[in-house]
N, C-alpha and C positions, 0 to 999 in steps of 0.2 A: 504494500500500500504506500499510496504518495505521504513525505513528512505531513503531517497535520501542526497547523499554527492557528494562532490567537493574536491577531495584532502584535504579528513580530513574535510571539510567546511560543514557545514548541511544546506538544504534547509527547513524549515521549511513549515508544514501545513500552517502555517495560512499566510503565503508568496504565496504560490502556490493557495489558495482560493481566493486570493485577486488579483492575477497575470490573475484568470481564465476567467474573464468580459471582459478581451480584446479578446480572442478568441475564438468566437462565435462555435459551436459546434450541429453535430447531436444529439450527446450523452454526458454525464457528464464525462463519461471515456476519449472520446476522446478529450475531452475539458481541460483534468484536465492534461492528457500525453503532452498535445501542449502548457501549461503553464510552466509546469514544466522541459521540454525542451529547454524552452527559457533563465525559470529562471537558468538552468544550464550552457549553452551557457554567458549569460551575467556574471557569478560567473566567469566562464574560462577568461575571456576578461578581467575580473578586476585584478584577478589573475595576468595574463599577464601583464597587463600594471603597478599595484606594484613591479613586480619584475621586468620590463624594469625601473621602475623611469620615466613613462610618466609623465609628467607635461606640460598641457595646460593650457591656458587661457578659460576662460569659455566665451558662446557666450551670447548676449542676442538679441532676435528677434525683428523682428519692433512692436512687441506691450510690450516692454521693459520688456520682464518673460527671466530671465536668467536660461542659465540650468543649470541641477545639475554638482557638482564635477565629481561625480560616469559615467555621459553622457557625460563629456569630457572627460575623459580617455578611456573611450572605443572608442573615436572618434577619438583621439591624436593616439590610439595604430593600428587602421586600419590605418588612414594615413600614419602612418610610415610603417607599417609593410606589407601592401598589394599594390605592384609596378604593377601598370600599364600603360602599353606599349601603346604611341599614334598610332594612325595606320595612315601608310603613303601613302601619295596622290595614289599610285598605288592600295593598298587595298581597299582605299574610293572610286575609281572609279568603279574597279571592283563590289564593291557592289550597286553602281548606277547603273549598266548595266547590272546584275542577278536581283533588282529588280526595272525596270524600272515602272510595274504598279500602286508601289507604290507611285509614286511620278506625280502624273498627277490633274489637278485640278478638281475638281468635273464636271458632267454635271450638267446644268441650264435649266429650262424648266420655259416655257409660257403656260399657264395653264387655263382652264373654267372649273366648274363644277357646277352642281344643289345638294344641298341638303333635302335629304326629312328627317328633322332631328326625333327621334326617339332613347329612353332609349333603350337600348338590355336587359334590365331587364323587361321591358314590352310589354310581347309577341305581345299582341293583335295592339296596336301603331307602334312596328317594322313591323307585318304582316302588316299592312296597309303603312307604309313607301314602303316594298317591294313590290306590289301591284303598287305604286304608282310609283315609280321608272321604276317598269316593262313595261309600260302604257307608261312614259314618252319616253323610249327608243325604242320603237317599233315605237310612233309619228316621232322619228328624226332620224330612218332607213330610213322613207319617206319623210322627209325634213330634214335635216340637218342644216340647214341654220335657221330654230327657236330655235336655241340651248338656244339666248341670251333672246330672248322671250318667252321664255319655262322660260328660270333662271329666269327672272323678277319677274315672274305669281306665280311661285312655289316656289323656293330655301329658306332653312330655315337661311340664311347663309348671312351676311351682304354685301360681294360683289354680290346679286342678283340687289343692285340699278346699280350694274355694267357690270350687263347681267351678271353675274357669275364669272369675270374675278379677278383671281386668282397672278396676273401679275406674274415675276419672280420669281422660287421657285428652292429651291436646297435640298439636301440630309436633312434630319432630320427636314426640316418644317411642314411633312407633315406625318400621321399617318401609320407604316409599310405599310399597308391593302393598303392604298391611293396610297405608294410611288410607290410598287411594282406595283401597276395595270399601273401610269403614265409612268414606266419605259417600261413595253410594248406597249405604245401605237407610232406607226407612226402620224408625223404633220398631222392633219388635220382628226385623225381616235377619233370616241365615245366609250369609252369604255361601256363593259355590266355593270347591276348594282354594286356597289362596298362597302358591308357593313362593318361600323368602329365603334367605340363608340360611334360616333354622329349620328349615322345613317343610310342612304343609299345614294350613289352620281354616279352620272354620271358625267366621268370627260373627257373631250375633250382637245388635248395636240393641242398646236397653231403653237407651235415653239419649237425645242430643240435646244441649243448651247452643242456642245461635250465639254469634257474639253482637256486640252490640258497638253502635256507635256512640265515638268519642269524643264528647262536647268541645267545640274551637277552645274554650279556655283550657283545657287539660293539655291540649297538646299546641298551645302557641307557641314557646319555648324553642320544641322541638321543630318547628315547623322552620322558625327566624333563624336556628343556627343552622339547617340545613340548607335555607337558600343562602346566606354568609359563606358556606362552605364552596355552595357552589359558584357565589361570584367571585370570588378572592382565586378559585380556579383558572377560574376563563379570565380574571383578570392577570394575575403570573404569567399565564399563555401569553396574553397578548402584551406585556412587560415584556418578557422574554424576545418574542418574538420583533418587539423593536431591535432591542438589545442587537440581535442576530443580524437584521437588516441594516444599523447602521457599523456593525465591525466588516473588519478584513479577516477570512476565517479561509484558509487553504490546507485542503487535502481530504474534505469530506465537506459533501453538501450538504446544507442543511437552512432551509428554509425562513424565511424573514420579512420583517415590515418595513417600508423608509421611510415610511411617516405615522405620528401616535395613531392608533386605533378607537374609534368609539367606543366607549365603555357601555 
């Protein structure tokens, strides 16, 4: 690859080899462009911030590692130099009311199931799980009501001392495979068999609680530092990207503005 420079400033190989461990890569090329990228990006920022005279105080975390000089001035020069605008009560409602789905509390489900537990790396044990499973489910087409004495007899699954009961479960307790089939199921309906890494289950839904939505005031908070987060983004971007279009940068392209950007 051609020398890479920074306004006269050289990137060095053995900078950019050492820079490359943090960004993981399909390929060594593209691994090696997204170091070297970066390590140009932070030259610029330093740049920057010597010729403003940043001077901050450096931070030290709660496990008392203080950071570098070089990570405070890059930190001093965004602060100062990247404004971002609060957004006012009328924006932050607005955006609660375009995304009202997001802000609703999960549903909660009451839950049974039997386990016929079984490796998915061993055919002939799964085959027999499904078998087993299939057997069970066709029994409580015609009784339903043995769901709990069917889990006793059978379930590989420690709530079987409790007829299978699964009590209160919400999003992520429960295996995709598992969550999704509970999600289709109506109070009081047996799902078909449902194979996961543990095996095969038939899961009967008891009870569902909807979730409910979450009044503007409980979640304004959260609502203001999400778009903060997100303008201070697009705003860095287009900082940077000044940055980029008014240096001289040789030996890898990379993309730029010659004039300030609309915020």
């Amino acid at each position: 690859m051609a020398p890479v420079t920074v306004n006269g400033v050289a990137i060095t190989r053995k900078a950019i080899a050492t820079e490359v461990q943090n960004f993981p890569a399909r390929n060594p090329g593209e691994g090696w462009r997204a170091a070297t990228r970066a390590l140009v990006i932070r030259e610029l920022l330093l740049q920057e911030a010597r010729r403003l005279d940043i001077c901050v105080e450096q931070k030290v975390d709660q496990d008392g590692r203080r950071e570098t000089l070089e990570d405070a001035q890059v930190r001093g020069l965004i602060e100062r130099e990247v404004r971002v605008p609060e957004a006012d009560e009328a924006t932050l409602r607005r955006f609660y009311e375009n995304n009202l789905g997001h802000f609703v509390t999960p549903s909660l489900y009451q839950a049974d199931h039997i386990l016929i537990g079984a490796r998915r790396d061993d055919d002939e044990a799964f085959g027999a799980a499904r078998e087993t499973a299939a057997s069970l489910r066709a029994a409580l087409a015609a009784e339903p009501e043995r769901f709990a004495a069917l889990a006793r007899d059978y379930s590989d699954c420690p709530s079987a001392s409790l007829g299978g009961s699964l009590g209160q479960i919400g999003p992520g307790d429960t295996t995709s495979e598992f969550e999704a089939a509970l999600i289709g199921l109506a109070p009081g309906d047996i799902s078909a068999p449902v194979e996961t890494r543990y095996g095969v289950h038939l899961i009967r839904l008891t009870r569902r609680i909807d979730g409910r939505q979450l009044p503007f005031e409980v979640v304004r908070e959260r609502i203001a530092s999400y778009l903060v987060e997100c303008v201070h983004r697009q705003a860095t971007a287009q900082y940077l990207s000044l940055l980029v279009g008014q240096a001289n940068i040789s030996g890898i392209a990379i993309d730029g503005a010659s004039s300030p950007l609309v915020q």
